[in-house]
C-alpha positions as CSV (number, residue, x, y, z in Angstrom):
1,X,0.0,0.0,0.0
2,X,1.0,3.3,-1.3
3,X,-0.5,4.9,2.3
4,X,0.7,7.6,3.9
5,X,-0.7,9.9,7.0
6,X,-3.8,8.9,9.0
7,X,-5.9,6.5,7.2
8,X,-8.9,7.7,8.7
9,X,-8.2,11.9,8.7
10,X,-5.8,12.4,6.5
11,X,-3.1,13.9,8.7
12,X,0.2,14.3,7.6
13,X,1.3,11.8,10.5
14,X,-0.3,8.5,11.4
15,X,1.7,7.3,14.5
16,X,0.1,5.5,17.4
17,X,-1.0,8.7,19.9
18,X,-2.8,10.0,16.4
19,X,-4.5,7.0,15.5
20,X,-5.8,6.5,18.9
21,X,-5.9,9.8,20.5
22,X,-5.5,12.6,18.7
23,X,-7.7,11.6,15.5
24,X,-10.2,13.7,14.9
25,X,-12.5,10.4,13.5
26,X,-11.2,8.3,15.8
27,X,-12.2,11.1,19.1
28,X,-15.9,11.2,17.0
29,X,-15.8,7.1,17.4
30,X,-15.2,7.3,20.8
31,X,-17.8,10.3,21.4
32,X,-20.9,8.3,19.7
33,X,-19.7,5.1,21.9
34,X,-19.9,7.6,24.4
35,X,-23.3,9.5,24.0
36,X,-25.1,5.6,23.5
37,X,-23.9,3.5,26.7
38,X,-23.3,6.6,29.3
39,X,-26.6,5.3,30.7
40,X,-26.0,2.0,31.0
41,X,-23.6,0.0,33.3
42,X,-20.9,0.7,30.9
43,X,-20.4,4.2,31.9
44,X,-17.3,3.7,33.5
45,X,-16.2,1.8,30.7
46,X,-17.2,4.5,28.5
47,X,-15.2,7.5,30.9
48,X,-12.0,5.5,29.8
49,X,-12.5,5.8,26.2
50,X,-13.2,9.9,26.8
51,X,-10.2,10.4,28.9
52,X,-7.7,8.2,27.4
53,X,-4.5,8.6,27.2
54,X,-1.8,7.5,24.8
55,X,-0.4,5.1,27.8
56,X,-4.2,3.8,28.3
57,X,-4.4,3.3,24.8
58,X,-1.4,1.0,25.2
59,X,-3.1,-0.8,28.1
60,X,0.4,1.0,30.0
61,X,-1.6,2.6,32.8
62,X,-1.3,0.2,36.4
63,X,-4.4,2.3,37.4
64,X,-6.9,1.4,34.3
65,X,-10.0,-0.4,36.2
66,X,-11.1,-3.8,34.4
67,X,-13.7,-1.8,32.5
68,X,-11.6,0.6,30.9
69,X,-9.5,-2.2,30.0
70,X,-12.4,-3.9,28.3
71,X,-13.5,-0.7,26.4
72,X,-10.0,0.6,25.6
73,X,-9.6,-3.1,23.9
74,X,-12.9,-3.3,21.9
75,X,-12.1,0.2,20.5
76,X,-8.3,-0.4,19.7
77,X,-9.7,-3.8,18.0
78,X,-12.5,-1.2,16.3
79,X,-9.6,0.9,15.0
80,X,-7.6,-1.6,13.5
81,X,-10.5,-4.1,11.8
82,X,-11.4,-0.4,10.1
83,X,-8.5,0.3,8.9
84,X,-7.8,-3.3,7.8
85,X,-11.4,-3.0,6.0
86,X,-10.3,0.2,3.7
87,X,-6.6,-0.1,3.4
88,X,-6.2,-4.0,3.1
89,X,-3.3,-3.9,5.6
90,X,-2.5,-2.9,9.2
91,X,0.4,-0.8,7.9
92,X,1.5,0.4,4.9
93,X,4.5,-1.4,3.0
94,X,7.1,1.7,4.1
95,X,6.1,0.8,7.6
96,X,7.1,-2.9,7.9
């Protein structure tokens, strides 16, 4: 694949803070996750993917609670099964 920048945005840089925190589509995904389960038991959950941090992202955080973990997985597995869909690859061949 000829990709470069954010596969999602189009930013000029498509590193792992972007594509999980600092994406513009990606903070949308997370917001519409947000606005449908805050009133369910999964608010908690759902405060993890609003507040997350590049080192939650990772699963690099010794505080995450188990539901954070669980949400913070779903939507990293979200993120790359997208961008598998369009793209036909994780990364690009000047990545590997």
């Amino acid at each position: 694949s000829d990709q470069e920048g954010c596969a999602f945005c189009g930013a000029e840089r498509e590193d792992y803070r972007h594509l999980f925190v600092d994406c513009e589509v990606a903070s949308r995904a997370r917001d519409i996750v947000r606005h449908r389960h805050s009133a369910l038991k999964a608010a908690k959950a759902v405060t993890a993917l609003e507040y997350a941090t590049e080192e939650d992202c990772r699963l690099e955080n010794p505080n995450l609670t188990m539901e954070g973990i669980r949400a913070l997985t779903c939507f990293s597995l979200a993120v790359w099964r997208t961008r598998y869909y369009f793209l036909g690859t994780v990364f690009g061949e000047h990545e590997r």
